[in-house]
Steps between C-alpha positions, in 0.01 A plus 500: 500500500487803247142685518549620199446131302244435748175639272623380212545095637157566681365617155625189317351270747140650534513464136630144489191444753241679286639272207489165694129593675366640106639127356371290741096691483591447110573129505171451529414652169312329167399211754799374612404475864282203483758240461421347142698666290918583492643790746565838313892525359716747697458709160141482483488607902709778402337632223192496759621675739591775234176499394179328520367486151556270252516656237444849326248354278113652467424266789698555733737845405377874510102608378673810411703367270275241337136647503586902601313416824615792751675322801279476876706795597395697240159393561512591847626813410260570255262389748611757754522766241160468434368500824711826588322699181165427638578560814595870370250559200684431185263280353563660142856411583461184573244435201743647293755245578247165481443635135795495395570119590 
């Protein structure tokens, strides 16, 4: 065999795995575990495994984009930031930058 196609057919399959192991933690999504309602569609399961959220609605989609919440890596950032100018003196800095929010 050619090791040349080798990566590329090992590449394929990890990712066929990752796909099948992501859809079957998925199928048990919005309840459907417990046996009383109908099995996700094949669709549904795939649009799962692309992503987890329902929708991109206030609910469930970005606080960014809805309420101009900064994201939790931003606030962690932030967080950080903070911590570094006290650590090194520049409280006026730092006050400087809470007034303006």
């Amino acid at each position: 065999m050619d090791d040349t196609f080798f990566p590329k057919d090992l590449a394929r399959a990890l990712r066929r795995h990752h796909a099948e192991r992501v859809k079957k933690s998925r199928s048990k999504y919005w309840g459907r575990n417990r046996g009383d309602s109908d099995p996700l569609t094949q669709r549904q399961l795939g649009m799962l495994a692309a992503t987890a959220t329902l929708c991109s609605g206030h609910c469930c989609g970005s606080p960014r984009k809805w309420f101009g919440e900064l994201s939790t890596q931003e606030r962690r950032w932030h967080a950080g930031a903070d911590d570094a100018c006290r650590e090194m003196g520049l409280g006026q800095a730092l006050r400087a930058r809470e007034s303006s929010t």
